[in-house]
Backbone as CSV, one residue per row, in Angstrom:
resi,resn,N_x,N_y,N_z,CA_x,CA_y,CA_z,C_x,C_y,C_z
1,UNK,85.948,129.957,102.172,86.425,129.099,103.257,85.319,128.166,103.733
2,UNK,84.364,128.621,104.019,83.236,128.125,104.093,82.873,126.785,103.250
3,UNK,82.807,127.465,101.934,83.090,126.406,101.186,83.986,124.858,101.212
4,UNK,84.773,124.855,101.372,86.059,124.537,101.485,85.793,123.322,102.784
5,UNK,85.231,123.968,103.573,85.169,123.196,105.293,83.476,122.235,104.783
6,UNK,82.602,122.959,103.828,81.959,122.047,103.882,81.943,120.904,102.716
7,UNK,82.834,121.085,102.225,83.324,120.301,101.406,84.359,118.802,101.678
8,UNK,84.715,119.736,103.087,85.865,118.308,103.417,84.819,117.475,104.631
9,UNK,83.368,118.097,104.880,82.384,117.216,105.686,81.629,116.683,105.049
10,UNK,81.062,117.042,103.683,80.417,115.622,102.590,81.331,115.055,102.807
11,UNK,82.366,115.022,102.264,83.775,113.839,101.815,83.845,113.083,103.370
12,UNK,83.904,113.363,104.452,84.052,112.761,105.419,82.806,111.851,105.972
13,UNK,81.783,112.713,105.450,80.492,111.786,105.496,80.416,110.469,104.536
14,UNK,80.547,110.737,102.920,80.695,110.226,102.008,81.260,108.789,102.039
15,UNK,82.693,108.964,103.041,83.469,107.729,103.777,82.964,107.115,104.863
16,UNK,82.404,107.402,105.071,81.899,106.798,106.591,80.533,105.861,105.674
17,UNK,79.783,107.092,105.001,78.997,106.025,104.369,79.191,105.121,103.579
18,UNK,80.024,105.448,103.019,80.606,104.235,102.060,81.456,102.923,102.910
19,UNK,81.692,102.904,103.954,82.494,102.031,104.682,81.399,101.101,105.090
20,UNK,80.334,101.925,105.698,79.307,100.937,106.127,78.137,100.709,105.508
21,UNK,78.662,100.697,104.038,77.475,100.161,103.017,78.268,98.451,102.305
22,UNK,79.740,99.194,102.649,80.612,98.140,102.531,80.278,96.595,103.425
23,UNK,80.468,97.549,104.254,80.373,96.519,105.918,78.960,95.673,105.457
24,UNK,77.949,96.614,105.404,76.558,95.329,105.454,76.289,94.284,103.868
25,UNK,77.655,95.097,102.923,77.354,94.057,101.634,78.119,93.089,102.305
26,UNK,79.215,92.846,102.730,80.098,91.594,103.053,79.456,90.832,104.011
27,UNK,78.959,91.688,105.073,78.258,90.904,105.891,77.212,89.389,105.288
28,UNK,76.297,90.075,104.437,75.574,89.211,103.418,76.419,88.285,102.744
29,UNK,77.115,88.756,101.840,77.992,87.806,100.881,79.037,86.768,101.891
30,UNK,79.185,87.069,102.405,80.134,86.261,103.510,79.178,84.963,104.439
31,UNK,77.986,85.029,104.210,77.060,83.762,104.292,77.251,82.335,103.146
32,UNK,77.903,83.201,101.984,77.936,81.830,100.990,79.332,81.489,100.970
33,UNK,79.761,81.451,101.802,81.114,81.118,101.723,81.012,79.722,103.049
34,UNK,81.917,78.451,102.399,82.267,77.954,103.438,83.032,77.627,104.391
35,UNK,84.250,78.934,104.181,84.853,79.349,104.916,84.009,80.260,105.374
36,UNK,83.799,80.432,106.999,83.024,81.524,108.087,83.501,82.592,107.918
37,UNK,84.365,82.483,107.816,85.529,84.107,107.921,85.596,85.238,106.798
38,UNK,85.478,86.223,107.247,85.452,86.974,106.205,86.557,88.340,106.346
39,UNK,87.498,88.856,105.946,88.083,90.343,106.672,87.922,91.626,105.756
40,UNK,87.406,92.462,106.077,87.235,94.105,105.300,88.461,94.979,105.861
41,UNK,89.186,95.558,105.183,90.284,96.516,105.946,89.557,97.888,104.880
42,UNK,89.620,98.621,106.119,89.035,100.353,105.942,90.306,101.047,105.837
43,UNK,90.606,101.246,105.085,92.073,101.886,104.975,91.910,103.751,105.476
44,UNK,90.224,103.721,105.562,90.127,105.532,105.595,90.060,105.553,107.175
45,UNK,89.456,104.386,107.784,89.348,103.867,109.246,90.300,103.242,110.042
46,UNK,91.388,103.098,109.369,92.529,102.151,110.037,91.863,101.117,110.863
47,UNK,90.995,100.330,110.200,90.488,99.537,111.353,90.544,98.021,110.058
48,UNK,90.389,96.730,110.832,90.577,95.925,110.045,89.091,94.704,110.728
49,UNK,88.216,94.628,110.151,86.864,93.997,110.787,86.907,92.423,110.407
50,UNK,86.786,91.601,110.971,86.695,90.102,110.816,85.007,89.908,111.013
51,UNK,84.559,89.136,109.892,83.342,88.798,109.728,82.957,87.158,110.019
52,UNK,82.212,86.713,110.650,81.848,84.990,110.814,80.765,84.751,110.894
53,UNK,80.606,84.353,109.723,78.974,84.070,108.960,78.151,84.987,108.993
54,UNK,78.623,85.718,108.326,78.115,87.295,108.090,77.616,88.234,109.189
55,UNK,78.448,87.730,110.288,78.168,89.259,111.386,79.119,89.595,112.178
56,UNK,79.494,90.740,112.462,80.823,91.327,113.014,81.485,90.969,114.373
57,UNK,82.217,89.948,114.016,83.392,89.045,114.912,84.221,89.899,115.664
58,UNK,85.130,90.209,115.037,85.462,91.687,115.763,86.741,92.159,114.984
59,UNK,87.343,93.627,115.551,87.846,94.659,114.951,88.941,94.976,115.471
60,UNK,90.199,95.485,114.700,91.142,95.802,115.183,91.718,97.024,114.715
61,UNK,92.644,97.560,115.251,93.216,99.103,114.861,94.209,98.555,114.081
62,UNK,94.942,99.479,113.049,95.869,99.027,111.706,96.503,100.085,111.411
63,UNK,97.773,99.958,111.099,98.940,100.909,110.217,98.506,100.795,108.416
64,UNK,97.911,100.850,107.445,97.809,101.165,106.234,98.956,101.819,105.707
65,UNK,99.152,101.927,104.059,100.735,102.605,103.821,100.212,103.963,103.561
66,UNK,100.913,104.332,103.917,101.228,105.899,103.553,100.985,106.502,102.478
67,UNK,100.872,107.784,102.022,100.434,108.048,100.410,101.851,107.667,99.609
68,UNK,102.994,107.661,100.202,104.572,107.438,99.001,104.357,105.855,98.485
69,UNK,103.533,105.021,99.456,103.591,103.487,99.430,102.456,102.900,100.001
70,UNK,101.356,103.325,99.230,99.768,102.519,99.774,99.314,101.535,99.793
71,UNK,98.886,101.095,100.698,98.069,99.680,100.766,97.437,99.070,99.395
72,UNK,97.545,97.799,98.644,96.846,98.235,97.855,95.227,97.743,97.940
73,UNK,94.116,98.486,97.116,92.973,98.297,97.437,91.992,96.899,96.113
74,UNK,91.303,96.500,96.812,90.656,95.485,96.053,90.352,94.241,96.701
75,UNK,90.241,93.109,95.922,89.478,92.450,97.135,90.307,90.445,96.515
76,UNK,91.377,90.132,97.405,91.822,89.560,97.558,91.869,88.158,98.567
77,UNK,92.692,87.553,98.826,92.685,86.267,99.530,94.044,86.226,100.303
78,UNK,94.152,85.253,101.326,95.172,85.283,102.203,95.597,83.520,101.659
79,UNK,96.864,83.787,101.321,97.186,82.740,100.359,98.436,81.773,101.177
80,UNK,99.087,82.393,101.703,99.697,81.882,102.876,99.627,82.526,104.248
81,UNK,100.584,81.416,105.416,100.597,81.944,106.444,101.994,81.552,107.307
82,UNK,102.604,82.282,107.660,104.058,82.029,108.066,104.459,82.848,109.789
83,UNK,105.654,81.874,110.356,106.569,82.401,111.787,107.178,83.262,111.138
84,UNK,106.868,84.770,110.741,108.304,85.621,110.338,108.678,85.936,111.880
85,UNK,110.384,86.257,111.544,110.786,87.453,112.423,109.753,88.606,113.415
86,UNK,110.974,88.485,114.771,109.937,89.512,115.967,109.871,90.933,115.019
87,UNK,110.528,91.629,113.840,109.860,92.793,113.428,108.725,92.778,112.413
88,UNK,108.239,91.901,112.049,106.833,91.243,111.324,106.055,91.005,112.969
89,UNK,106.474,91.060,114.075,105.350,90.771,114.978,105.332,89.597,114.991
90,UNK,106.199,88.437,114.091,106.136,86.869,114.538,105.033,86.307,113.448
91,UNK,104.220,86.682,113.022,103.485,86.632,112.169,103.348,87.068,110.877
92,UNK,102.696,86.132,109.861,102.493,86.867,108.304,101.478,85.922,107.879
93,UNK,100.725,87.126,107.237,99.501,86.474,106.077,99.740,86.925,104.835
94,UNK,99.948,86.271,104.191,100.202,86.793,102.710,99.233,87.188,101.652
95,UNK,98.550,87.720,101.082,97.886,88.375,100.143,98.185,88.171,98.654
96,UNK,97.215,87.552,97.934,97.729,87.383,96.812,97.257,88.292,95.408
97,UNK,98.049,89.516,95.737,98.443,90.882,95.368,99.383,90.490,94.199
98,UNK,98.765,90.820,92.464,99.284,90.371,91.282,100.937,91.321,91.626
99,UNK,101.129,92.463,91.954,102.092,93.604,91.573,102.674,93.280,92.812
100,UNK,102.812,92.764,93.819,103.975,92.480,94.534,103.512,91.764,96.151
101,UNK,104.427,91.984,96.583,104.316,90.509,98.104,104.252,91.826,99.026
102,UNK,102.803,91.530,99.436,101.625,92.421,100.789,100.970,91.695,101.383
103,UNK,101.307,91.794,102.869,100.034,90.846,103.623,100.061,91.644,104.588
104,UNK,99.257,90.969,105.764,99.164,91.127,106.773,100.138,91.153,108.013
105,UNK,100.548,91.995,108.814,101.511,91.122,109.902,101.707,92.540,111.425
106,UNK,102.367,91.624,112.181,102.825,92.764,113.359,103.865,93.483,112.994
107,UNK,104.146,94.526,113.862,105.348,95.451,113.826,105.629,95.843,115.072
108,UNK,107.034,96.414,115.023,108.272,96.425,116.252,107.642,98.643,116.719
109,UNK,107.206,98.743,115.914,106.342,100.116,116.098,104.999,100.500,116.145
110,UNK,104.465,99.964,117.268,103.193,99.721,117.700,103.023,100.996,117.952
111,UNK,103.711,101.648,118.703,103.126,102.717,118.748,102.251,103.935,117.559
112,UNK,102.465,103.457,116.618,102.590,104.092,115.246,100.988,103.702,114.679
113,UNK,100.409,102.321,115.090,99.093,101.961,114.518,98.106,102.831,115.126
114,UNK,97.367,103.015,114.151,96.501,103.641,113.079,96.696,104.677,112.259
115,UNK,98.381,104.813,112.447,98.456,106.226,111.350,99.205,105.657,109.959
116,UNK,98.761,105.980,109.051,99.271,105.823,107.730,100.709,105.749,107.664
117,UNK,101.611,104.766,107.884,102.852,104.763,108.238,103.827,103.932,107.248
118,UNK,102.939,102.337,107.040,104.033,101.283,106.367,103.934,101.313,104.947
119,UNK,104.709,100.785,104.833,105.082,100.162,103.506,104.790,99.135,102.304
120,UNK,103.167,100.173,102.352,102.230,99.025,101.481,101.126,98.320,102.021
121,UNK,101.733,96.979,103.013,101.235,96.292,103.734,100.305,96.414,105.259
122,UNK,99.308,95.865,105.781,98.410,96.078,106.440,99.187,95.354,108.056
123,UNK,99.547,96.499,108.635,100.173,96.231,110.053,99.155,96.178,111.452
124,UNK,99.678,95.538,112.045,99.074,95.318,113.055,99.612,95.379,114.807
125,UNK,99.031,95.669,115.726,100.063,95.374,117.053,99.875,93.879,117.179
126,UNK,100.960,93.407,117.453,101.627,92.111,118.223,100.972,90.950,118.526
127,UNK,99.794,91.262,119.517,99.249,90.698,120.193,97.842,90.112,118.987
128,UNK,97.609,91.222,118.410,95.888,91.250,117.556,96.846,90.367,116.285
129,UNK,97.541,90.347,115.835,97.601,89.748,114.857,97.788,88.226,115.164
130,UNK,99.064,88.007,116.024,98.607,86.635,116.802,97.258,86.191,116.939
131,UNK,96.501,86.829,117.220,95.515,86.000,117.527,94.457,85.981,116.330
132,UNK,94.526,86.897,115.269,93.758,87.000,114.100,94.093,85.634,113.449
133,UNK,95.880,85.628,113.450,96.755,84.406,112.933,95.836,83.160,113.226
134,UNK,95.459,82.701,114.612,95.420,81.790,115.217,94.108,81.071,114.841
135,UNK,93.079,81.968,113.934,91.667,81.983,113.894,91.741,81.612,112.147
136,UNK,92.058,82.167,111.574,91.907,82.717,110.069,92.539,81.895,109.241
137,UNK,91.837,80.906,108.446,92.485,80.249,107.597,93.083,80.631,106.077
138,UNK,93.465,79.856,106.039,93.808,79.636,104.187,93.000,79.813,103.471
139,UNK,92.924,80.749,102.532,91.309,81.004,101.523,90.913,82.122,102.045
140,UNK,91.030,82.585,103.038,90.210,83.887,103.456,89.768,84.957,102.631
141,UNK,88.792,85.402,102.169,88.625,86.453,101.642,88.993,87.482,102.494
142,UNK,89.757,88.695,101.847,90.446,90.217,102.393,90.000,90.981,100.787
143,UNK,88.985,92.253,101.879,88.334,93.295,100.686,89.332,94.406,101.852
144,UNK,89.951,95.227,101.026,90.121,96.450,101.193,90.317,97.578,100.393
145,UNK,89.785,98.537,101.223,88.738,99.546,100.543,89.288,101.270,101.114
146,UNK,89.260,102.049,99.949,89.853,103.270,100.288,89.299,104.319,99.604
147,UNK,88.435,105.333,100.193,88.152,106.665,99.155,86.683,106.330,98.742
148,UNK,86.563,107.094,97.377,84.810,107.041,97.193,84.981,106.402,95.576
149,UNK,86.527,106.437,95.016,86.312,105.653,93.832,87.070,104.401,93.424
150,UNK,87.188,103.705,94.098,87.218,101.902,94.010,88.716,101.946,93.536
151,UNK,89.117,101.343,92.527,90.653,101.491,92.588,91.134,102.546,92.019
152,UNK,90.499,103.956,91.686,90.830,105.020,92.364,91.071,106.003,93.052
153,UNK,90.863,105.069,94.299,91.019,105.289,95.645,90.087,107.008,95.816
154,UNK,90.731,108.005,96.170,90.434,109.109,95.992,90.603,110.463,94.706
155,UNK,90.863,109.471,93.930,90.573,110.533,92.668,91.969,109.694,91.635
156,UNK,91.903,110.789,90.507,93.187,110.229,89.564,94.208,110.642,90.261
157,UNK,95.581,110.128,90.054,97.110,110.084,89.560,97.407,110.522,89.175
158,UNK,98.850,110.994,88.564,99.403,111.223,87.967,100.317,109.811,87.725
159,UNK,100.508,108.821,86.620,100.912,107.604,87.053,102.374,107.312,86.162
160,UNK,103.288,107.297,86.534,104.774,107.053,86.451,105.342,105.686,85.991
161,UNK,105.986,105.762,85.138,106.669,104.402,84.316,107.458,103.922,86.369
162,UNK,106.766,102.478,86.041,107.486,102.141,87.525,106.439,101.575,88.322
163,UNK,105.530,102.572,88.321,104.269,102.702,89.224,103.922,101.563,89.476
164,UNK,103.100,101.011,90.373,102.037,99.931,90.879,100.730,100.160,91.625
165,UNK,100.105,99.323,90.776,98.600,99.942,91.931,97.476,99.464,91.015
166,UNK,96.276,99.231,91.674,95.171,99.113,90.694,94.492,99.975,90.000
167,UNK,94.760,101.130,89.634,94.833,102.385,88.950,95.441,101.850,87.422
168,UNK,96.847,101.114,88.031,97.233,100.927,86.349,96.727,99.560,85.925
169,UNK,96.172,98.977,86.774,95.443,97.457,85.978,94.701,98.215,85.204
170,UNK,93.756,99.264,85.933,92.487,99.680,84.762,92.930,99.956,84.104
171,UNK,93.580,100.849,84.086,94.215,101.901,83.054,95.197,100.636,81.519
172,UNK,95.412,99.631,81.952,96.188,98.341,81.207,95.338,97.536,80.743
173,UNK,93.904,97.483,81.126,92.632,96.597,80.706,91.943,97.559,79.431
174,UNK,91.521,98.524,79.805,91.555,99.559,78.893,92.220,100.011,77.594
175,UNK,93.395,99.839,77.762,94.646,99.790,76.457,94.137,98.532,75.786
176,UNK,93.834,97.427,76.524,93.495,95.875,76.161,92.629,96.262,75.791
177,UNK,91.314,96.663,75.994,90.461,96.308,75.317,90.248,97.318,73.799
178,UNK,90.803,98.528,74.357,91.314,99.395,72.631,92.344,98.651,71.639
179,UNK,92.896,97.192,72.141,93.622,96.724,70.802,95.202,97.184,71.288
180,UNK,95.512,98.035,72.279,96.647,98.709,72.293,97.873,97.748,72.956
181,UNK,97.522,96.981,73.900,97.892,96.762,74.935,98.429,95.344,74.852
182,UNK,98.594,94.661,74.432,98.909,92.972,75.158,100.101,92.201,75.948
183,UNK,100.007,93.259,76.738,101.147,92.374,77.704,99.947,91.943,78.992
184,UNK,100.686,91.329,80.229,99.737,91.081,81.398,99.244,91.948,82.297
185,UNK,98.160,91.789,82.332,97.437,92.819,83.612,97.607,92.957,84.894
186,UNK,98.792,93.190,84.837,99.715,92.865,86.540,99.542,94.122,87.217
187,UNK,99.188,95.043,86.610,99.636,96.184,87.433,101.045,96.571,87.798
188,UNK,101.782,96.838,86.853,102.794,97.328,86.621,103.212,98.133,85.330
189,UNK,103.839,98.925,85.732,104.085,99.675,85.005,105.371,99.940,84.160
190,UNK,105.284,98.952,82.996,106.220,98.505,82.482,106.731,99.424,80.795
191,UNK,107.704,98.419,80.392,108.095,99.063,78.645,106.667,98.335,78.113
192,UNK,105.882,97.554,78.178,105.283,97.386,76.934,104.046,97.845,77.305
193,UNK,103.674,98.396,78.287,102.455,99.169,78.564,102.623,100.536,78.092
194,UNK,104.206,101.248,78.433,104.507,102.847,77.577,104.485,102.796,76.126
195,UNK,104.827,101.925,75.826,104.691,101.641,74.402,103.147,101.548,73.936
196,UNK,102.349,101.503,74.742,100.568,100.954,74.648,100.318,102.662,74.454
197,UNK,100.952,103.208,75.589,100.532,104.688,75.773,100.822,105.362,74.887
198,UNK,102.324,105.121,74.333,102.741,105.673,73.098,101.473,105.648,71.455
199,UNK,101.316,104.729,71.574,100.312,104.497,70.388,98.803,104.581,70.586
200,UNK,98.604,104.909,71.894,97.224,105.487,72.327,97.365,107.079,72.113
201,UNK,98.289,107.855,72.326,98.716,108.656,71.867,98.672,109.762,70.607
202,UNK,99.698,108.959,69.890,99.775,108.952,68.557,98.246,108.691,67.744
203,UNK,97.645,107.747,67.951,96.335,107.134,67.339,95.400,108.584,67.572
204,UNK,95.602,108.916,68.618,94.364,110.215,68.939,95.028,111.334,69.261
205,UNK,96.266,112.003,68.419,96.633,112.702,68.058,96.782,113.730,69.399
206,UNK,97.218,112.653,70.224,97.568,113.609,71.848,99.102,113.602,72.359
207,UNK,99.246,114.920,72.859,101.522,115.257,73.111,101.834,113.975,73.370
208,UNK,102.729,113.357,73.222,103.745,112.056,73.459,104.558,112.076,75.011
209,UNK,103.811,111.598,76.047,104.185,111.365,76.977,104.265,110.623,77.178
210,UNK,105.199,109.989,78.535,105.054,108.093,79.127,104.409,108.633,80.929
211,UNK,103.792,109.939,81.258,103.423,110.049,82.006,101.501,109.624,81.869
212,UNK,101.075,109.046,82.499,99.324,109.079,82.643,98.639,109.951,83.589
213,UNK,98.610,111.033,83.120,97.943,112.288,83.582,96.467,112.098,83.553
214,UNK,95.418,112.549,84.605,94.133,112.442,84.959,93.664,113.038,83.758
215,UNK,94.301,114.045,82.604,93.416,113.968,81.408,94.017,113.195,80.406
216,UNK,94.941,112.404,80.794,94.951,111.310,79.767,93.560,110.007,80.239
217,UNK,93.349,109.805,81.308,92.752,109.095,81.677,91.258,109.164,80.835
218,UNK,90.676,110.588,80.974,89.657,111.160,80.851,89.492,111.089,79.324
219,UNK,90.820,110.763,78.262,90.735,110.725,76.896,90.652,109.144,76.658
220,UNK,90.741,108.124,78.079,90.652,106.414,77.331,89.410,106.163,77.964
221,UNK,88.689,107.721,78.162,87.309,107.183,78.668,87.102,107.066,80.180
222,UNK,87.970,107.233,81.213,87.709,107.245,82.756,86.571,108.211,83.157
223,UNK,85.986,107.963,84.059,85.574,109.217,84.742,85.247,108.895,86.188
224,UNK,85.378,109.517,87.044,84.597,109.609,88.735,83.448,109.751,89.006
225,UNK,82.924,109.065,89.431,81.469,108.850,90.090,81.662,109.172,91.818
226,UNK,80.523,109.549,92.214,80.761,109.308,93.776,79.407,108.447,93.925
């Protein structure tokens, strides 16, 4: 037990340090930009930090998705900006996320921010996003960041014909670069990527699944670092 408890306080340390090793690289890199603005979303922090000319502008509390439907992680741009509907909070920033339409925006369940709640997308109360809206241009760089292994967030998958996420870009760059693979690196999880798996498979004489199990991963070469 012992064990166990001090195991889930590295890991809690681990995040904290890793958030704010995050924080002081952007800080830096966010000087060569001539857009001022910079945003980091901590998906382990529910917090969402605005950077201007590399020093901390300020911070807001955030809904992140849930484990059925997660935020996704990586480091993107805010590509539009739109009046949605009062249950968007009146606001939207759009994210230009290859595997599907995620941005930024308010919600009609404020009460609910900072707990792992929506649907993918990075929520906000009412008021903070208005005014994030009001500041934050077109071009913005948006890094968000989850766990101790980059787009695998906190460890492998188990990853499902269907799936989305940056788990299966790697996992689809990888097939690409073994020769297996040539459809687009969308991150999706499609027929001509199972078909990639199928003959990654077959080629290295492993059971015939269309599931990507953490030791299939471990056979196209993955591994975890902390």
């Amino acid at each position: 037990m012992k064990g166990k408890v001090k195991n889930k306080r590295s890991l809690a340390i681990a995040l904290i340090t890793g958030t704010l090793i995050c924080l002081t690289f952007i800080s830096a890199i966010s000087q060569h930009f001539a857009n001022p603005y910079l945003i980091f979303v901590s998906i382990d922090n529910s917090k969402l930090y605005v950077f201007k000319n590399g020093v901390l502008y300020k911070s807001y509390p955030i809904s992140p998705g849930k484990p059925s439907t997660p935020t996704p992680v990586g480091t993107f741009r805010i590509i539009s900006k739109s009046y949605w509907g009062e249950g968007f909070g009146g606001r939207w920033m759009g994210l230009n996320v290859r595997h599907g339409k995620y941005g930024i925006h308010g919600t009609i369940y404020e009460s609910y921010i900072s707990a792992h709640v929506s649907k993918r997308c990075v929520r906000m109360r009412n008021d903070d996003v208005k005014e994030l809206f009001s500041y934050i241009p077109l071009g913005t760089t948006v890094v968000i960041s989850e766990g101790a292994y980059g787009e695998f967030r906190n460890g492998f998958r188990t990853i499902f014909p269907g799936d989305t996420g940056e788990d299966v870009m790697a996992v689809q760059r990888r097939l690409k670069d073994l020769g297996f693979y040539h459809g687009d690196v969308d991150g999706k999880y499609g027929l001509a990527m199972e078909a990639a798996i199928y003959q990654f498979q077959k080629k290295n004489k492993l059971p015939i699944t269309n599931k990507i199990t953490p030791y299939l991963m471990k056979k196209m070469g993955f591994y975890l670092f902390e």
